[in-house]
Residue frames as qw, qx, qy, qz and C-alpha x, y, z in Angstrom:
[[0.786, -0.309, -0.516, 0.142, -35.61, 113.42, -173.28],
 [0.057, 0.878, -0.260, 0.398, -33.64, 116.02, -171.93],
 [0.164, -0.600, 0.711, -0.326, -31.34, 114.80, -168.37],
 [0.847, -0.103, 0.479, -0.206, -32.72, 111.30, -168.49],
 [0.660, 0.648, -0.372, 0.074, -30.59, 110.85, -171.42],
 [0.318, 0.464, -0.704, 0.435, -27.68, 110.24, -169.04],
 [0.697, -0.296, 0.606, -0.242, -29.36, 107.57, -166.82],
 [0.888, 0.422, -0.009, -0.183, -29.99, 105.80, -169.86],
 [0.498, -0.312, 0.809, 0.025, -27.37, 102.65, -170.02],
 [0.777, 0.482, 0.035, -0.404, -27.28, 101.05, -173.70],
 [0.109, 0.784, -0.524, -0.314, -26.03, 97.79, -174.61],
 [0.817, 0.118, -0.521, -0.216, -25.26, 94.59, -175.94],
 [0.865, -0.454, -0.114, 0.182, -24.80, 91.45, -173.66],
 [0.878, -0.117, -0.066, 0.460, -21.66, 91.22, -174.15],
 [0.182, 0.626, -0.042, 0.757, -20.85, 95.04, -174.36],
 [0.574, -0.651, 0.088, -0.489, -22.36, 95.38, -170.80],
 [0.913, -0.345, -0.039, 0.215, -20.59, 92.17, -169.12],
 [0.500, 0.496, -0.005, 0.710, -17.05, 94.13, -171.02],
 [0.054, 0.767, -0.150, 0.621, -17.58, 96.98, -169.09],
 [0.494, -0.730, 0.226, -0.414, -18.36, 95.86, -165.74],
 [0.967, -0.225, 0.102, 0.069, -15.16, 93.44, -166.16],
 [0.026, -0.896, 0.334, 0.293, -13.11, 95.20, -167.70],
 [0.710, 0.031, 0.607, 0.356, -12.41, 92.77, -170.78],
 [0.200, -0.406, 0.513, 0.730, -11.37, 93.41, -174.01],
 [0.534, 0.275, -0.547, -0.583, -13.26, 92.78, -177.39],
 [0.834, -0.033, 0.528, -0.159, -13.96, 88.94, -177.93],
 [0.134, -0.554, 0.765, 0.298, -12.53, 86.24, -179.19],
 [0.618, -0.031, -0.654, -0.435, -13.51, 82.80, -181.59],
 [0.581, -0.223, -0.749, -0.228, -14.22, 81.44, -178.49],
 [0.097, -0.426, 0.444, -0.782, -15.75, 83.59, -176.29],
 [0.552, -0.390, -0.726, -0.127, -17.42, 82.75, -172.89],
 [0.225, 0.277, -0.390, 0.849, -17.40, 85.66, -171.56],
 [0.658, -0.368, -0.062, -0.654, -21.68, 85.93, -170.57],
 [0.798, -0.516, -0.310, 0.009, -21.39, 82.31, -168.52],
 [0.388, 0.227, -0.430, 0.783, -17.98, 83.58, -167.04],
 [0.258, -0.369, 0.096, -0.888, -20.37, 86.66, -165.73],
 [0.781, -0.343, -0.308, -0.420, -22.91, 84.50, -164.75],
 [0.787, 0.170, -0.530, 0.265, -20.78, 82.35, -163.03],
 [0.411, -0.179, -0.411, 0.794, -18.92, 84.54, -160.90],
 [0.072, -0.713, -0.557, -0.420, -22.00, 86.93, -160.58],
 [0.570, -0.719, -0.337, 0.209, -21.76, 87.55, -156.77],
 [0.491, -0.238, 0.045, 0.837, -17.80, 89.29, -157.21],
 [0.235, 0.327, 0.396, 0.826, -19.67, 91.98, -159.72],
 [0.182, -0.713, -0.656, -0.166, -22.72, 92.68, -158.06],
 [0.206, -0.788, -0.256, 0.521, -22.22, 95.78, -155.88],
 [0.158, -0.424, 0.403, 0.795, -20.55, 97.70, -159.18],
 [0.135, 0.383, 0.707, 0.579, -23.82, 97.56, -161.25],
 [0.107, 0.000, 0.144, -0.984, -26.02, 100.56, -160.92],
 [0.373, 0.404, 0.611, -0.569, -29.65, 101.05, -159.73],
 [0.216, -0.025, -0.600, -0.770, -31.80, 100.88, -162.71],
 [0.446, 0.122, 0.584, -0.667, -35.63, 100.97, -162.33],
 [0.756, 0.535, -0.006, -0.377, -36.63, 100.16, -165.77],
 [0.361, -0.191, 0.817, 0.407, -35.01, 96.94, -168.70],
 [0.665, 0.557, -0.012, -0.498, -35.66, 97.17, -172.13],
 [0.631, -0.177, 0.727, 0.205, -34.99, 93.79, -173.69],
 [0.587, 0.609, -0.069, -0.529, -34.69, 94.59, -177.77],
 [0.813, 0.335, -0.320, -0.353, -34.87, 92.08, -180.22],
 [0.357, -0.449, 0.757, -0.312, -34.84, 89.87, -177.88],
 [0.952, 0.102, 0.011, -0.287, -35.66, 86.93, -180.11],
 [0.545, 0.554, -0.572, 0.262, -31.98, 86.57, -180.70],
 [0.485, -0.489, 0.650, -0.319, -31.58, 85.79, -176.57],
 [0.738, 0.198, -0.645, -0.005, -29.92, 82.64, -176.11],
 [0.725, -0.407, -0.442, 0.337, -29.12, 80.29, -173.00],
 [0.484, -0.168, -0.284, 0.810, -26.45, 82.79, -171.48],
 [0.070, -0.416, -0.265, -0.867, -27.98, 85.71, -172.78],
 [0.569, -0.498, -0.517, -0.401, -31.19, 84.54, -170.88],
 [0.699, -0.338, -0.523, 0.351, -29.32, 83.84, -167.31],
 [0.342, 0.076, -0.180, 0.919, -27.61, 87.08, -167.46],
 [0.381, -0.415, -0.394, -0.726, -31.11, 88.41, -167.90],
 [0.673, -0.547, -0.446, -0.221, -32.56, 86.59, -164.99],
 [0.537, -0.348, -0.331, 0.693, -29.51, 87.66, -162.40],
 [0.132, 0.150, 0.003, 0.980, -30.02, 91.13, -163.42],
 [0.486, -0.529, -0.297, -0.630, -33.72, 91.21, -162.62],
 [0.695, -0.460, -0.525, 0.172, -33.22, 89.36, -159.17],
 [0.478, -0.278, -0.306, 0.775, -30.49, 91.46, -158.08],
 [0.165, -0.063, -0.019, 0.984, -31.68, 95.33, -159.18],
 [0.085, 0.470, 0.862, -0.172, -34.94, 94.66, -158.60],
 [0.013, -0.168, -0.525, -0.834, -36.54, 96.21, -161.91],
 [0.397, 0.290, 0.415, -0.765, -39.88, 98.13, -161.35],
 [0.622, 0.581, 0.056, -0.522, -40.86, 97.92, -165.37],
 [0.327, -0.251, 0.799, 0.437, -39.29, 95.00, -167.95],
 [0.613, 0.584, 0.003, -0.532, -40.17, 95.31, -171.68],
 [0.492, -0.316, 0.719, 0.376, -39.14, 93.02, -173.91],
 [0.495, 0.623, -0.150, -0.587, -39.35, 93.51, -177.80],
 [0.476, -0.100, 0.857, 0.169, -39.02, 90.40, -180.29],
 [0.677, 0.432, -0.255, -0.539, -40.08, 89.06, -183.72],
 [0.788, -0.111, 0.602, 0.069, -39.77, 85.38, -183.94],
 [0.893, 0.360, 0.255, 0.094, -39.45, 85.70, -187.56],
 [0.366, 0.890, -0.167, 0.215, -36.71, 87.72, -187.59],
 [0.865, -0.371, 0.208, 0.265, -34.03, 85.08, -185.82],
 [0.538, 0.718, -0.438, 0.057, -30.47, 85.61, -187.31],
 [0.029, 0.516, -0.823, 0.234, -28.64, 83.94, -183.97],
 [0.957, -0.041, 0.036, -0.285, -30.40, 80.57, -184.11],
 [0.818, 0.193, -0.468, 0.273, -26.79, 79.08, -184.94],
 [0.152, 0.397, -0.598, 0.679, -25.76, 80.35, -180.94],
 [0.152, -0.314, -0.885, 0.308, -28.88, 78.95, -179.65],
 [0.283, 0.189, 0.241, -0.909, -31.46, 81.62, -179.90],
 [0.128, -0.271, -0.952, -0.061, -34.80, 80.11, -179.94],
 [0.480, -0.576, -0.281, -0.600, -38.99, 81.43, -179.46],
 [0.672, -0.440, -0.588, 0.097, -38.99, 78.78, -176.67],
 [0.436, 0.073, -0.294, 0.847, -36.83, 81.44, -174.92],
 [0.316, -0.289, -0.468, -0.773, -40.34, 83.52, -175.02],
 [0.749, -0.284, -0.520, -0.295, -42.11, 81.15, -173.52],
 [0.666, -0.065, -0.473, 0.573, -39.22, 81.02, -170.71],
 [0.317, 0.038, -0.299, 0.899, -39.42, 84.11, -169.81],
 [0.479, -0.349, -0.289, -0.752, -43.26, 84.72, -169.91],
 [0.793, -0.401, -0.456, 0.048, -43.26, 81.78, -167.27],
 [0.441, -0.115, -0.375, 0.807, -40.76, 83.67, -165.10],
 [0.112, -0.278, -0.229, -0.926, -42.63, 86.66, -165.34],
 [0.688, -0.371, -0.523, -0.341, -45.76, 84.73, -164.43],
 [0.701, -0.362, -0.505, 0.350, -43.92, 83.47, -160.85],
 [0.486, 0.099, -0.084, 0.864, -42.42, 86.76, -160.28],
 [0.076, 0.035, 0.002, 0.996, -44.61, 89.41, -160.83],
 [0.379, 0.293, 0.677, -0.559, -48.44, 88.13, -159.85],
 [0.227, 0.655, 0.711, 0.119, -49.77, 88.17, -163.15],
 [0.095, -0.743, 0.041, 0.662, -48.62, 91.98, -163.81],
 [0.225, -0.088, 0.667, 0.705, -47.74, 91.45, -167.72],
 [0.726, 0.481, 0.437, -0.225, -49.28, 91.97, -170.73],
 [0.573, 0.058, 0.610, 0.544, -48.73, 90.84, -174.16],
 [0.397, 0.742, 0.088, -0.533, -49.08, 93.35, -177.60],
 [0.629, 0.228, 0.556, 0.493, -48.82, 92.25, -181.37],
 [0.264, 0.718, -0.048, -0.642, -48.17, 94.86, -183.59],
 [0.713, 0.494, 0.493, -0.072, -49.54, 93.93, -187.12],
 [0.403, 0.901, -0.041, -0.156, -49.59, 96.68, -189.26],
 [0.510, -0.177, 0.367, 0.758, -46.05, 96.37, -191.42],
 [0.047, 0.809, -0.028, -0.586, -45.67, 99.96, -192.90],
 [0.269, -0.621, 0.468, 0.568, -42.84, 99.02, -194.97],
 [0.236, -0.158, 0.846, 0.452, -43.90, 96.74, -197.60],
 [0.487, 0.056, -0.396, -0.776, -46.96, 96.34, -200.37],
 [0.786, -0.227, 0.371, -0.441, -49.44, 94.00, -199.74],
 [0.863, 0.284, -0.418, -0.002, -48.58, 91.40, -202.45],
 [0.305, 0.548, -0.617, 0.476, -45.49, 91.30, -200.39],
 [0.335, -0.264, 0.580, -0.694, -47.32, 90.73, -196.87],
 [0.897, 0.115, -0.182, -0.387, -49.99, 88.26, -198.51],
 [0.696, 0.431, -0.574, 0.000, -46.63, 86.22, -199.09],
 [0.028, -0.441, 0.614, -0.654, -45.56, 86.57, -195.84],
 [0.734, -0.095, 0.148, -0.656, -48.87, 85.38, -194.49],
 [0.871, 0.235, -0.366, -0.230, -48.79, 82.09, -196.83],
 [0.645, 0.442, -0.574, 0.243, -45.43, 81.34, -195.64],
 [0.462, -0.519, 0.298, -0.655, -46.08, 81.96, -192.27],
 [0.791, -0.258, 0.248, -0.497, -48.05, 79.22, -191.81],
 [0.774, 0.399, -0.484, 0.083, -45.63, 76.68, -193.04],
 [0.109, 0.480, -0.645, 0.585, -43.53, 77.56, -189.85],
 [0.534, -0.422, -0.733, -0.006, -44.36, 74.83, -187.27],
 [0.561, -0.208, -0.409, 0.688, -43.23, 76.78, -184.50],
 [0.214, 0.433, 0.070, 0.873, -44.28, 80.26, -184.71],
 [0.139, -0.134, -0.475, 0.859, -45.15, 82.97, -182.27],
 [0.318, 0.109, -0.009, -0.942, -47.14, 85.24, -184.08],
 [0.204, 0.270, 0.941, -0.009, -51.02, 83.82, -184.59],
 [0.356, 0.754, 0.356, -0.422, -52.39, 86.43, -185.99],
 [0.632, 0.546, 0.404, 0.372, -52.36, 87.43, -189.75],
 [0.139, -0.321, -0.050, 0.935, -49.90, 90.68, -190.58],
 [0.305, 0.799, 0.516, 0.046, -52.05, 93.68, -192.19],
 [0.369, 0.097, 0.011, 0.924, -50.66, 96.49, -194.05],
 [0.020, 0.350, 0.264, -0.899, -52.43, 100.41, -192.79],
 [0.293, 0.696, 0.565, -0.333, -55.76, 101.26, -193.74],
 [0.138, 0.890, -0.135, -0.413, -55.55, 103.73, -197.16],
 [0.456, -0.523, 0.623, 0.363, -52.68, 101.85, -198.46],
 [0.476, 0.662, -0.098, -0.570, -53.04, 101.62, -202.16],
 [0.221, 0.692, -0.673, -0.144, -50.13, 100.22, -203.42],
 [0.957, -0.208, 0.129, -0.159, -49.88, 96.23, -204.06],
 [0.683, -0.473, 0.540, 0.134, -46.78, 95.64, -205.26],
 [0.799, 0.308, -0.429, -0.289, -44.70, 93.03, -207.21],
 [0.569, -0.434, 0.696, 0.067, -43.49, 89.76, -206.35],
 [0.831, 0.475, -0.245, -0.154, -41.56, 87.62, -208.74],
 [0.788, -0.316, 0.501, 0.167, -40.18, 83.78, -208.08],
 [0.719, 0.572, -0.289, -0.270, -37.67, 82.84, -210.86],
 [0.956, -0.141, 0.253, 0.050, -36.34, 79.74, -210.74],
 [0.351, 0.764, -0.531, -0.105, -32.47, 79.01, -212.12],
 [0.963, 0.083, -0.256, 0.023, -32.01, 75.46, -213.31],
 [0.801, -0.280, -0.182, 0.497, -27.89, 76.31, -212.42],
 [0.444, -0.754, -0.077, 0.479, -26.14, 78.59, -210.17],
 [0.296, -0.219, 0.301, 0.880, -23.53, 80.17, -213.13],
 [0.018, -0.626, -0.599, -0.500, -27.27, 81.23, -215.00],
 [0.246, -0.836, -0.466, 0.153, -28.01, 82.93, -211.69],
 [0.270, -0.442, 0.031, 0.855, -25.85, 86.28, -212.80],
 [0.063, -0.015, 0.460, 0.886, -27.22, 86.75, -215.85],
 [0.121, -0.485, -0.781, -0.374, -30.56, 85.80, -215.16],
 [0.295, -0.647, -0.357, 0.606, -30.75, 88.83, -212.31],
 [0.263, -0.118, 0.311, 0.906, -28.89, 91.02, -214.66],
 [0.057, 0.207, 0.641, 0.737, -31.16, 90.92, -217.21],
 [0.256, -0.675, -0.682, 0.118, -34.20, 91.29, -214.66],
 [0.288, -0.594, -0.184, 0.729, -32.63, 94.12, -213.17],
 [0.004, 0.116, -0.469, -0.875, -31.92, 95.86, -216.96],
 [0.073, -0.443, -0.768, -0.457, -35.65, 95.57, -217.58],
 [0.268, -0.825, -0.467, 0.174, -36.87, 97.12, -214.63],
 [0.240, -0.432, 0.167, 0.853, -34.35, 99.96, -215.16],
 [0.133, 0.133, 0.569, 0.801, -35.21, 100.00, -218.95],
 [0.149, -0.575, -0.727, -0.345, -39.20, 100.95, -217.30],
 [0.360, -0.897, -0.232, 0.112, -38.01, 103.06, -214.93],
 [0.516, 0.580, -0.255, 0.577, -34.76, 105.10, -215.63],
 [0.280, -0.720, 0.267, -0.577, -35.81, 106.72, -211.90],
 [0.898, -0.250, -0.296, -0.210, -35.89, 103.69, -210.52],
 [0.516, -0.560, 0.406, -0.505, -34.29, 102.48, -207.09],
 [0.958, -0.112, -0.218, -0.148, -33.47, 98.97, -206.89],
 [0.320, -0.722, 0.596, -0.145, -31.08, 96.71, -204.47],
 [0.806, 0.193, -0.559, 0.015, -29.57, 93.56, -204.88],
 [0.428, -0.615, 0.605, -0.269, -28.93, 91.47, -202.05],
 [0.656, 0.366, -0.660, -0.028, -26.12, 88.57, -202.76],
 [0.935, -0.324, -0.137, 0.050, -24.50, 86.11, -200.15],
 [0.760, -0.453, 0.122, 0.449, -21.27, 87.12, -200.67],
 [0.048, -0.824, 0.227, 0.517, -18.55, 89.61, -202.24],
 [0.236, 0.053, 0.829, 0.504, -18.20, 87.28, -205.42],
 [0.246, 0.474, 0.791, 0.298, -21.29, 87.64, -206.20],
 [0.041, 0.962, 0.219, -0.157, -21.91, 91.35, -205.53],
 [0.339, -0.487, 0.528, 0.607, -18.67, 91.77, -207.81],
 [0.442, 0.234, 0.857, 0.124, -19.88, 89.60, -209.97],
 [0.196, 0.706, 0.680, 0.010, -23.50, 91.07, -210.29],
 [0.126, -0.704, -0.006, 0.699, -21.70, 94.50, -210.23],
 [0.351, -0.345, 0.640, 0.591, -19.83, 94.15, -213.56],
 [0.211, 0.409, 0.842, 0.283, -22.61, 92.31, -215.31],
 [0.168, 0.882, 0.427, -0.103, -24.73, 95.71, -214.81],
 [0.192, -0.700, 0.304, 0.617, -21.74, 98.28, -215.24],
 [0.420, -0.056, 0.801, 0.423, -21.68, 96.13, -218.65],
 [0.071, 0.563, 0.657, 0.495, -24.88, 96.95, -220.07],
 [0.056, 0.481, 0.019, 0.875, -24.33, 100.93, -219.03],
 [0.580, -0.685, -0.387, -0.210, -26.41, 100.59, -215.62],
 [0.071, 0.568, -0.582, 0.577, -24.49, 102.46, -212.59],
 [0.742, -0.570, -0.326, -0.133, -24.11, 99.97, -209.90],
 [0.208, 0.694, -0.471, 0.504, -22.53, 100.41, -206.96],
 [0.610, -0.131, -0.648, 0.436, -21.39, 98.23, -203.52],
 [0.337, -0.764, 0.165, -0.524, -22.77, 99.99, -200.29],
 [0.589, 0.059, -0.679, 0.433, -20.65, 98.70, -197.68],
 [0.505, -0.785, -0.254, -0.253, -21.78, 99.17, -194.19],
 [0.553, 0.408, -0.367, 0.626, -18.81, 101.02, -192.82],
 [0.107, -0.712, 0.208, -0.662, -20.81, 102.81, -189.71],
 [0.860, -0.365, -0.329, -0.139, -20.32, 99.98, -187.49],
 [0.803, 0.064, -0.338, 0.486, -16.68, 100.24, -187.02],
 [0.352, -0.924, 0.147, -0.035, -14.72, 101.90, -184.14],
 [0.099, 0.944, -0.272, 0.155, -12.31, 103.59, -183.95],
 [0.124, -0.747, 0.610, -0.235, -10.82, 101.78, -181.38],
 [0.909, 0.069, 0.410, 0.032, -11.13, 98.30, -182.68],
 [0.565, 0.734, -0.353, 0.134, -7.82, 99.29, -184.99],
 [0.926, -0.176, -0.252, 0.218, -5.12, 97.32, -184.10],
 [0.389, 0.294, -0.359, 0.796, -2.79, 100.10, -183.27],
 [0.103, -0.656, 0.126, -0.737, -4.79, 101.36, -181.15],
 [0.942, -0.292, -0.100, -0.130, -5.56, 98.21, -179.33],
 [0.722, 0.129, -0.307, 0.606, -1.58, 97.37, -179.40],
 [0.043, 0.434, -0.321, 0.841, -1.24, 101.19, -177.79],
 [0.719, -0.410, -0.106, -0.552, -3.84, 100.06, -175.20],
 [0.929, -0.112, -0.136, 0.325, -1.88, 96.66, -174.24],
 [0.601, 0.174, -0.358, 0.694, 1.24, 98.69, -173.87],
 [0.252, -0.600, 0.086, -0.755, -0.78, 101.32, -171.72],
 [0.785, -0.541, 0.076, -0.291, -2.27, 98.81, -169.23],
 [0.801, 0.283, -0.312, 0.425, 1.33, 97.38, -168.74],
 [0.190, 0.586, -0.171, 0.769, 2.84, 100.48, -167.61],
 [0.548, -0.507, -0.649, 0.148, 2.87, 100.88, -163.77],
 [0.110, -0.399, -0.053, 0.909, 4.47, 104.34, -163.24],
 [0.001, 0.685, 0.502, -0.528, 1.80, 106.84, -163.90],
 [0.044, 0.798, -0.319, -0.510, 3.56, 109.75, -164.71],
 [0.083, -0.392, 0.812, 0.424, 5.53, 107.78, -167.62],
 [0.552, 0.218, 0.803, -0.054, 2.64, 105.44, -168.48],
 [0.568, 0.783, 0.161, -0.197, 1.00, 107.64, -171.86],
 [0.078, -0.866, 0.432, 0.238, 4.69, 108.43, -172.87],
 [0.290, -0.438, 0.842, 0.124, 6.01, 105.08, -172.92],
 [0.622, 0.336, 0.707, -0.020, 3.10, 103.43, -174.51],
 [0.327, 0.874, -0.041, -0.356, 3.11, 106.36, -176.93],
 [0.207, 0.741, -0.544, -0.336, 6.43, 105.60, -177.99],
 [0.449, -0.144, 0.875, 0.111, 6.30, 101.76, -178.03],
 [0.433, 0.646, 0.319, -0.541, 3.48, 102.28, -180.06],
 [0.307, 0.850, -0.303, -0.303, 5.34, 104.16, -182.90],
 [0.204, -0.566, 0.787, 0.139, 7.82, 102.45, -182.68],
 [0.600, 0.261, 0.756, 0.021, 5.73, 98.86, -183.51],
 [0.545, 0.689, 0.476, 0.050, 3.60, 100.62, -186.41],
 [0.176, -0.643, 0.229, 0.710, 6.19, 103.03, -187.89],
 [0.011, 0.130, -0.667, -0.733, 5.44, 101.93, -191.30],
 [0.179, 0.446, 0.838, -0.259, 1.71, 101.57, -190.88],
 [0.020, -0.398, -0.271, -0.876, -0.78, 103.59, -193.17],
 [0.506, -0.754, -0.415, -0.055, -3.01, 103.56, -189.81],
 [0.506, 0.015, -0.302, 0.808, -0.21, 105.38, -188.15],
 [0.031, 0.269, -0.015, 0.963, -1.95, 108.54, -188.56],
 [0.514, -0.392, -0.499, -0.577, -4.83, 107.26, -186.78],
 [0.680, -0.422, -0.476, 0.366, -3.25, 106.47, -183.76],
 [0.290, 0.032, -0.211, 0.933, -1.67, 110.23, -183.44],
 [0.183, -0.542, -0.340, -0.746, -4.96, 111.71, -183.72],
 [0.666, -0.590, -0.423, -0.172, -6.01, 110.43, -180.66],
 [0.556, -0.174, -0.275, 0.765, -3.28, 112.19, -178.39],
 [0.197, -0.224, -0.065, -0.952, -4.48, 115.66, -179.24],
 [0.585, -0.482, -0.436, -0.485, -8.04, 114.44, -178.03],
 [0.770, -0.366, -0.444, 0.277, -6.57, 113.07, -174.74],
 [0.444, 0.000, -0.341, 0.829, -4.95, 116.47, -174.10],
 [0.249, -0.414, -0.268, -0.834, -7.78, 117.97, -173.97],
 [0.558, -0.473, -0.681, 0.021, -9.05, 116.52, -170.99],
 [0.274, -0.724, 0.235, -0.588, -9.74, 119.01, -167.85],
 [0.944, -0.318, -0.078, 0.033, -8.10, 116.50, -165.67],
 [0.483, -0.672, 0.552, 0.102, -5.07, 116.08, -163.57],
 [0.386, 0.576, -0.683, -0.230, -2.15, 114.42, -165.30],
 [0.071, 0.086, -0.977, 0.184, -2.13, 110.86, -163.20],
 [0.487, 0.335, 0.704, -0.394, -6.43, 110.83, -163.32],
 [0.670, 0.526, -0.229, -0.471, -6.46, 111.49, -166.84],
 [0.306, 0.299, -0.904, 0.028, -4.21, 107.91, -167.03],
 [0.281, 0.068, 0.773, -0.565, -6.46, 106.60, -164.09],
 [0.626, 0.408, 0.202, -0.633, -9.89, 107.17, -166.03],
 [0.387, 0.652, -0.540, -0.366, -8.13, 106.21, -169.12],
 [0.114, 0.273, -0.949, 0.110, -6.95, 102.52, -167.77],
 [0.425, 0.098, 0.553, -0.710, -10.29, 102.53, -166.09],
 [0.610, 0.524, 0.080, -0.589, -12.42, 102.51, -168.89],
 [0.640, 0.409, -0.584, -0.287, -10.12, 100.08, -171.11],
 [0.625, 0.017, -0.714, 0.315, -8.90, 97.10, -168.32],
 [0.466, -0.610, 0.217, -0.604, -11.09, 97.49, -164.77],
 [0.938, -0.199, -0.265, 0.102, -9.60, 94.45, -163.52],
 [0.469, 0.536, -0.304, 0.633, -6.82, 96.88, -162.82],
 [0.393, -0.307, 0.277, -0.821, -8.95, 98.66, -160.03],
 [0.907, -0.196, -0.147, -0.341, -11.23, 95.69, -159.16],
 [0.875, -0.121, -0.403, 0.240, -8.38, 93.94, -158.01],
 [0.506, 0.185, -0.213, 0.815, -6.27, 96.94, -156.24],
 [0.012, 0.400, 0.661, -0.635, -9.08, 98.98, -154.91],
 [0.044, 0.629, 0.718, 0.296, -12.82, 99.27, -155.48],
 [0.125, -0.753, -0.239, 0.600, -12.86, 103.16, -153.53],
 [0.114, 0.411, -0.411, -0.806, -10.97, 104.83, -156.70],
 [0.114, 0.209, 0.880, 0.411, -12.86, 102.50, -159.17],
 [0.010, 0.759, 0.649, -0.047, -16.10, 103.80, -157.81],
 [0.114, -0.697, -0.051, 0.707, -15.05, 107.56, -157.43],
 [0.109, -0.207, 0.657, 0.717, -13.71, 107.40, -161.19],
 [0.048, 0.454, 0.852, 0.255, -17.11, 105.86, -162.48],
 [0.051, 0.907, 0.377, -0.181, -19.41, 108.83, -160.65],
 [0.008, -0.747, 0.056, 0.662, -16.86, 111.70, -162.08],
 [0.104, 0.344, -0.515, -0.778, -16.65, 110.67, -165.67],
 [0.391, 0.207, 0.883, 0.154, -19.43, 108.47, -166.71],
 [0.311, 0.815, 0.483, -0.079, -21.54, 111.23, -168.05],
 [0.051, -0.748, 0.290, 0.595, -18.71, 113.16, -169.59],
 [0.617, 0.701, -0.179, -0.309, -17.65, 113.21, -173.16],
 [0.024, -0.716, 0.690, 0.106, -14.61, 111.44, -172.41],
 [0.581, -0.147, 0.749, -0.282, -16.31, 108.25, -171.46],
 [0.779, 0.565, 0.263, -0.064, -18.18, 107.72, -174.98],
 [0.435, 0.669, -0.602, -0.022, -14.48, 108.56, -177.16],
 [0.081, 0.479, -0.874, 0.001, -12.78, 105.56, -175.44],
 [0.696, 0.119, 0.544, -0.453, -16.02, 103.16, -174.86]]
């Protein structure tokens, strides 16, 4: 992609309303997207030009989700707007995400843009055997509701059909051993074999763990650890809170530094908060804009309420630096 890499602007709702408010994480009961909505007008001049919206898996869009969606097309008047979706692949239906949303936004589209649009289904599923896609198919049509109206198809050439097997378990304390013992057969035909277990919950992928470790099968727990940042540790958040406090400059990294320590001195994360000082001296930056950027980027209500001249200067000299993605 080479230098269009760094027009490129990637994020979730609520990661994108965060930035250009300068909130914090969320909470059990956030409301931060109708906030945004809400008070739209105070934000507008501090969202950049963008000619192009790519709206992925955008079956999950819910009420807010959707509004935020429709102020951002009025105001930065978008040349090109893509939106990607599977209906059958809902997970936030319990926050209000809904097809009809689809349908909402195909009619906006419709008033908006003369009749510019078109629609593409992509069939073909790569991933799976047919037996597997047949099923799919069957079940499909069960769904009153459903987007897709065409049948999937798996790639021309494709050989391979599959297996599918239903097994039924009269009760729920049968349902460890009666996997197990599946699983130890298909191992005992394939020694090379490849197989996953997906459970509901860490009982039962304990559970189901043991029951194979038992009859000599290596299983192991893959935990999905590459979600987490860095700076969603609570010391480093707590060293954050005592940073945007801090009104003298000069003294502001210092003093949070040492309140800091001070709180987590017996922490085993301790060492996770020091790392991140060496990284911060590294900046090629004056002492009192390397604190500036630094506040910037974790609590812009700081600058949004005190003045929007440095807020904006700060944004064009570091958004495309390295510094901006370590504290983001």
């Amino acid at each position: 992609m080479g230098k269009v890499a760094y027009q490129l602007d990637i994020h979730t709702f609520h990661s994108f309303v965060n930035i250009v408010t300068g909130e914090i994480g969320l909470d059990s009961k956030d409301n931060s997207l109708e906030n945004f909505n809400q008070n739209f007008s105070e934000y507008k001049e501090f969202l950049s030009p963008k000619t192009a919206l790519y709206l992925d898996e955008f079956q999950d869009v819910f009420q807010s989700s959707m509004r935020l969606i429709y102020n951002l097309l009025n105001h930065l008047k978008i040349r090109k707007i893509v939106a990607v979706g599977d209906d059958d692949q809902i997970i936030l239906d319990f926050i209000g995400a809904d097809v009809k949303y689809f349908d909402y936004f195909w009619e906006y589209l419709n008033r908006n843009e003369n009749g510019k649009k078109a629609e593409y289904q992509l069939l073909e599923n790569y991933r799976s055997d047919s037996k597997i896609v047949d099923f799919a198919n069957h079940f499909g049509n069960s769904i009153e509701y459903r987007k897709k109206r065409n049948r999937l198809a798996i790639p021309k050439g494709k050989k391979e059909r599959g297996e599918l097997k239903f097994i039924k378990v009269e009760k729920c304390q049968h349902l460890y051993s009666t996997v197990g013992k599946e699983v130890v057969k298909i191992n005992s035909q394939n020694k090379n074999s490849t197989i996953a277990i997906l459970v509901n919950n860490n009982i039962e992928a304990l559970t189901l763990q043991s029951f194979l470790n038992a009859h000599k099968i290596k299983a192991h727990l893959i935990q999905d650890r590459e979600r987490f940042e860095w700076k969603n540790l609570l010391e480093i958040q707590r060293f954050i809170e005592f940073l945007d406090r801090e009104t003298e400059f000069k003294t502001a990294f210092q003093k949070a530094k040492e309140k800091a320590f001070s709180e987590f001195q017996n922490s085993k994360n301790l060492d996770k908060l020091k790392k991140l000082f060496p990284l911060l001296k590294k900046w090629k930056v004056k002492q009192n804009l390397k604190i500036l950027c630094f506040l910037l980027m974790r609590s812009r209500t700081l600058f949004l309420k005190k003045t929007k001249i440095i807020t904006k200067l700060l944004l064009q000299r570091y958004t495309n630096q390295k510094v901006w993605n370590l504290t983001m």
